[in-house]
Structures are given as structure tokens and as C-alpha cells.
N, C-alpha and C positions, 0 to 999 in steps of 0.2 A: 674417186675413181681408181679403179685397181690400174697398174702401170699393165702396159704390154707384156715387159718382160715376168711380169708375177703372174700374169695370166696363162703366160706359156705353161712356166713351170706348174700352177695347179692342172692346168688341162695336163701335163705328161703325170701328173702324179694319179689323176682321177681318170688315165686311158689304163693306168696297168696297178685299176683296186685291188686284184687280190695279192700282188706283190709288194704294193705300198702296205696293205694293211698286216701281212706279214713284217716286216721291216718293223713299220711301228710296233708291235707284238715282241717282238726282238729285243726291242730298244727299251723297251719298257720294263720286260722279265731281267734283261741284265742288269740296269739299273737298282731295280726292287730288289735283287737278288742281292748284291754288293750292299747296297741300304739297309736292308734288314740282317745280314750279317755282322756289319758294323757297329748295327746301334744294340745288337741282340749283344756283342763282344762287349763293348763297353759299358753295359748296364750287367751283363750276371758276374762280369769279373769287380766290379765293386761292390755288387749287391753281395756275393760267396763271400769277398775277400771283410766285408763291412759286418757279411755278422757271422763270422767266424771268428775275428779279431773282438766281439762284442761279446763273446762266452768267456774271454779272459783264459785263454787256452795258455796249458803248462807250458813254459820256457824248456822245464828238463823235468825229467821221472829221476828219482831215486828208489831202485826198489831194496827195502830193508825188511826187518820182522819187527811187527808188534807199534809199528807208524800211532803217533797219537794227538791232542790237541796239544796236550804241553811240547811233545817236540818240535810242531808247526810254528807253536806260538817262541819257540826259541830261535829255531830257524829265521822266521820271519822280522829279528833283532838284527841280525846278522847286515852289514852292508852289503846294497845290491840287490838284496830278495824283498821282493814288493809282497808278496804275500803266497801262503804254504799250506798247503792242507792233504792228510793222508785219507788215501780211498783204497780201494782194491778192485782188483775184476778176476772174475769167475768166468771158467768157462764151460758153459751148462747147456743142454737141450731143453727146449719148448717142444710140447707136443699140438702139430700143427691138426692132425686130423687121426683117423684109425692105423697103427702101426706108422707114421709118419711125424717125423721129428723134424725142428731143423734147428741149428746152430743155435746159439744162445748166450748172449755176453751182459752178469749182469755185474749192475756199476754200484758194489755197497759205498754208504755214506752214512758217518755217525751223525751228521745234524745236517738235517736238509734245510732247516732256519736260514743257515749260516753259511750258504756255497758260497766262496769266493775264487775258485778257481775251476775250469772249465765247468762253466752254468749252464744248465738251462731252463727253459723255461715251461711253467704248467699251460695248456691249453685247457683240457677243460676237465672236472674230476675233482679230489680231493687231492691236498697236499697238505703235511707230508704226508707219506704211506705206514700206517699203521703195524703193528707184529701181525705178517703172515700174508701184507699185502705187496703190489707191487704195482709201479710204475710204465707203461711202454711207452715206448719211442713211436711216432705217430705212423714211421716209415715202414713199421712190422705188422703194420695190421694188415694187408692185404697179404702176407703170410703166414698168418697164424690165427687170422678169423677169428677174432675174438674183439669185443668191446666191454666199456665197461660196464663193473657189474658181473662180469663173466669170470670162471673160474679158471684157471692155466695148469696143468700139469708139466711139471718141471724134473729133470736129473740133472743130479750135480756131479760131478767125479769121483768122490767120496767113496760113494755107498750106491749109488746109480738107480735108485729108489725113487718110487713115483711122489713129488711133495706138491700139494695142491696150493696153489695161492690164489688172490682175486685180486683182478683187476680194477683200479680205484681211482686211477687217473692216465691220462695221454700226455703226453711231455713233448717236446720240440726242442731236441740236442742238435743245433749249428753243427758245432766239431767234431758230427761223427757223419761216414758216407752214410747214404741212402743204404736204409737196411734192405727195400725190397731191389734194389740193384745187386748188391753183393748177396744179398741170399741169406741177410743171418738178420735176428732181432736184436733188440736191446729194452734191456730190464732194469730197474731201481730198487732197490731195495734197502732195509737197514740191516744194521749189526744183528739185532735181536730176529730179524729174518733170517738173516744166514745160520745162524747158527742152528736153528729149527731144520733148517734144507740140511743136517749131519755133515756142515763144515765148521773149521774151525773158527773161533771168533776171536779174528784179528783181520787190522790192515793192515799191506805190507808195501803201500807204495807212499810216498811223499811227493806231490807234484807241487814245483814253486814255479813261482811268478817273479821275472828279472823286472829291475824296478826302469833300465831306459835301457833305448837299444835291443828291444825286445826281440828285433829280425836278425840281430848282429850274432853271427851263431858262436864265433869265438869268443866274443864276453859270456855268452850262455855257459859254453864249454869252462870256462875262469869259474864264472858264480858258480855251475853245480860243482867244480872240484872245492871250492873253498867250503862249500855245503856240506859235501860230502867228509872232508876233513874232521870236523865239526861234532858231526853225528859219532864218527867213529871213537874221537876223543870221550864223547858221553856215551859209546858202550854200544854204539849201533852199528852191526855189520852191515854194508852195505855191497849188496851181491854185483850190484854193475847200473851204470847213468844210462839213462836214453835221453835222446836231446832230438824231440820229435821235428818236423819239418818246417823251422819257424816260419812262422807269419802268413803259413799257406794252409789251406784247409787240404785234407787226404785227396779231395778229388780234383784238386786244382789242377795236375799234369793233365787226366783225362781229360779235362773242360777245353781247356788251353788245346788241346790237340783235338777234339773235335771239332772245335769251333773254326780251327787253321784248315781242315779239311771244309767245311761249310762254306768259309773267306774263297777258299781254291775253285770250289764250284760256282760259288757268284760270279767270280772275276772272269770263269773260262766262257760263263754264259753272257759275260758284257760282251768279252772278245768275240766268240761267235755271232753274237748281233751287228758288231761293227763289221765283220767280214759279209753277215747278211746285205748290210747296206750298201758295203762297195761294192758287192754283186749286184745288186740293184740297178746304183747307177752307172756300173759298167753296161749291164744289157742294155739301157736306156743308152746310154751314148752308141754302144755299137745300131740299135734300130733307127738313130737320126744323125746318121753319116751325109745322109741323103739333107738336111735340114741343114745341119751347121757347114756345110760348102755354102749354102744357098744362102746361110748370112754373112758368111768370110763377104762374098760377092757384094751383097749390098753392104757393105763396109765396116760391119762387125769386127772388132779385133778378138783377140786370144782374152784378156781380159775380162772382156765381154760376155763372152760366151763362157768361160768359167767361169764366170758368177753368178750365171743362170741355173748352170746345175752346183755349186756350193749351196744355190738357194733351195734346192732340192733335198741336199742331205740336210739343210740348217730346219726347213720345213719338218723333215722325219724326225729330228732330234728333239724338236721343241712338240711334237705330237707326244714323243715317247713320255719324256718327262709330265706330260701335262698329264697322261694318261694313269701315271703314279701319282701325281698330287690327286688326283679324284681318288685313287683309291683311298689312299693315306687319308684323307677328309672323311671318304664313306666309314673306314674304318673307326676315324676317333669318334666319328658321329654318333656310328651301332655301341661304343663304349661308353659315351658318356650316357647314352639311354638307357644301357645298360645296369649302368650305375644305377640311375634315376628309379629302374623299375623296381630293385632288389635290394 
């Protein structure tokens, strides 16, 4: 048998449904809000950080002229350097449609066998890319409409001349932002391609790989100068080090700062739920002024009678939550079906 006193409180909660059932509504969205904030924060910030750190991303750039295997292969003798490999990047237009261009950054590689420093990886397509073929990043296709199989028309700085190449595979490069967020694609290509696009055929970058301490930006700043010492003693000028943003992928700050705005609105939506429910059982106590004298009388203490309406808010609170664990259920439910179907 339900007690008196629990009976009160569901009879006040079931005289004023549309206000209870607000409340709970309340309590519910603040919760989920704040809940899925959290677990959305902690699962992209190791998923980003887990395979961005998984492309083996340069510790430092050295850019020089005429970068090759044997000077990789020197470099990476060197104490400290885990491993070294020279690339280059161009910066070229893709033609996206009629008179319509858009940015273009393509990443030459003399042996795509052998990537060992910022990888990635093929999705579906052939690999490597052939003389005259090329690579996208999977992020540029809804900007340049193209698949494979399709042919691209390309200018490079050079000579600004229309170079046609075909598209042969889709790639999936971690370490670079979302191409169709920033607005620009990204291309693979070899040696013997560039040079066909009337550029020259050379690399001029050397990116190494610190062998521990990979976040530690002041050992970075050590190993690229010992590096760079190095190269120059064997006759390499080297024009100036970049020592990219260890250990963070480009779009980390943006993420990180959406997501603290995202955090801000959950939290503001728990807090206005809870000021929902103090209003709640504020109009409820001011409409049974007339009620709780009538139990002072029959000998009710303060104790008492605050426990009746705590059982009110404890009542809304354990609705709210229970109302998120269905969801949360219905949801994993519709996902593991999901799975099952596809």
C-alpha cells in the first residue's frame, strides 16, 4: 500500500499535469544535453587526437632544394630522428565546374610503397597513382564532383595551362582539415606527374619524425636544428624549419572550442530546468498555504512537511532521468538494428 504521505504528493503532481509534465521535459533535455555533450567531447577528442597521432605526422618541416631518399635515409641515422622522408606541395587549381576553380594542394611523393611519415590511407581505387594520375582526398569531392574514373582538369603556377589527369583512387588523409570545410581539395600525385603539370621535378621539403617526446615542442626545435646542421654541412641550404602544432591535429582548437560552446548550452539548459522545477514547487507550496497550516495543526512538523514536497522534486528528478535512459535504450536499440540490417 502506497503511504498517505506519497499519495499526497502524486495526487499534487497529477492536479498540475501540464506543469509536471513540463518539469519533467525540463529535466530531461538538461540532462541529455549535458550527457551527450560529454560523451560527444570525449569520444571526437580521442577519436581526432587517435588518428591523427596514427598518420605518424612530421615533428618538423625542413624546407630545402632537390630533398631525396638518400638524404632521408641519412637524416634518419642521425640521433633522435625516427624517421624522414622528402615530399613537396604545390599549390594548384582544380576545376570544379564551368569557369569555376577552386584551391588545389597537391602532395607529390616519390614512392607511395614506402610512406612513412604523415600516411594515409587508400579507400577505394587504385594505388599507387600511375604517370598522369591522381589521388583525392575523400573530403574534396563534394567540391569538385568528380569520382573515379573521372578526368580533372588542373593549373599549376608555372605555366597556368589546362593539364588533364584522372582520377584512380580516394584516399583518407587524418592530418589534413576537412577539405570541404575550408574550401580547398587535396591531390596525390608522383614525381613523373608533376613534372608533365610544367613543374619542376624536385622535392623540396624533408619532414622528420622525433623518435620520443614527439609533443615536447623544445626537443622538436633541438632535433630539427641538429638536422638542419647536418644537411647544410652536406651542401643543403635550408631556407627556414616549421615545427607544425605537435601532437594536435589542424582542427583541434576549432573542435575544442565548439564543443565548449555546445558544454555551455547543455549546462545553461540543465540550469534552466532546475529553476523550472523550483518554480514548480514554489507555486505548489504558495497554492497549499491553506493545506500545510491544516497539518502544522494536526501535528505535523517542518520536517515533515518538507519531506513531502523534496518527495516532489525527487519524484521529477527520477522521471527526468528515467525518461533519458528510454531514450538512450531506444536509441542503441534503432543502432544495433541498424547494424543488423546493413
Amino acid at each position: 500500500m502506497i503511504s498517505v504521505r506519497w499519495r499526497k504528493v502524486l495526487g499534487d503532481l497529477w492536479l498540475n499535469k501540464t506543469r509536471t509534465l513540463l518539469a519533467v521535459l525540463a529535466i530531461a533535455i538538461g540532462i541529455f544535453g549535458v550527457g551527450t555533450v560529454l560523451a560527444g567531447y570525449s569520444i571526437l577528442t580521442h577519436e581526432i587526437n587517435a588518428n591523427f597521432l596514427g598518420t605518424h605526422p612530421a615533428s618538423a618541416i625542413l624546407y630545402t632544394e632537390n630533398a631525396d631518399d638518400k638524404l632521408a635515409a641519412a637524416v634518419e641515422s642521425l640521433p633522435g630522428v625516427a624517421n624522414a622522408e622528402p615530399r613537396r606541395i604545390v599549390t594548384a587549381r582544380i576545376q570544379a565546374g564551368p569557369n569555376e576553380y577552386r584551391r588545389l594542394l597537391l602532395f607529390v611523393i616519390d614512392d607511395f610503397n614506402n610512406l612513412r611519415v604523415s600516411t594515409f590511407k587508400l579507400e577505394r581505387g587504385n594505388w599507387p597513382p600511375a604517370d598522369r594520375e591522381i589521388l583525392i582526398e575523400r573530403s574534396a569531392l563534394p567540391l569538385i564532383k568528380k569520382e573515379i574514373g573521372d578526368t580533372v582538369i588542373i593549373q599549376t603556377p608555372n605555366n597556368g595551362q589546362d593539364h588533364e589527369l584522372k582520377v584512380t583512387g580516394i584516399v583518407h588523409d587524418p592530418g589534413q582539415s576537412p577539405g570541404d570545410v575550408d574550401n580547398i581539395a587535396y591531390g596525390y600525385i608522383t614525381l613523373n606527374t608533376l613534372e608533365s603539370l610544367g613543374e619542376t621535378r624536385a622535392l623540396n621539403e624533408l619532414r622528420i619524425v622525433v623518435d620520443e617526446n614527439s609533443k615536447d615542442v623544445t626537443r622538436i626545435t633541438n632535433v630539427a636544428n641538429q638536422v638542419r646542421d647536418v644537411m647544410e654541412k652536406r651542401g643543403y641550404h635550408v631556407s627556414h624549419v616549421e615545427i607544425p602544432n605537435a601532437g594536435k591535429h589542424p582542427h583541434a582548437d576549432q573542435m575544442d572550442s565548439l564543443l565548449f560552446l555546445l558544454e555551455v548550452f547543455g549546462i545553461l539548459a540543465l540550469i534552466l530546468s532546475s529553476i523550472l522545477v523550483a518554480s514548480t514547487v514554489s507555486a505548489l507550496l504558495s497554492q497549499q498555504i491553506r493545506q500545510i497550516g491544516v497539518m502544522k495543526v494536526i501535528g505535523a512538523t517542518t520536517y515533515q512537511i518538507a519531506g513531502l514536497y523534496f518527495g516532489s522534486v525527487l519524484l521529477l528528478g527520477v522521471s527526468g532521468l528515467l525518461s533519458v535512459f528510454l531514450l538512450a535504450c531506444g536509441q542503441a536499440g534503432h543502432s544495433r538494428y541498424s547494424q543488423r540490417k546493413y
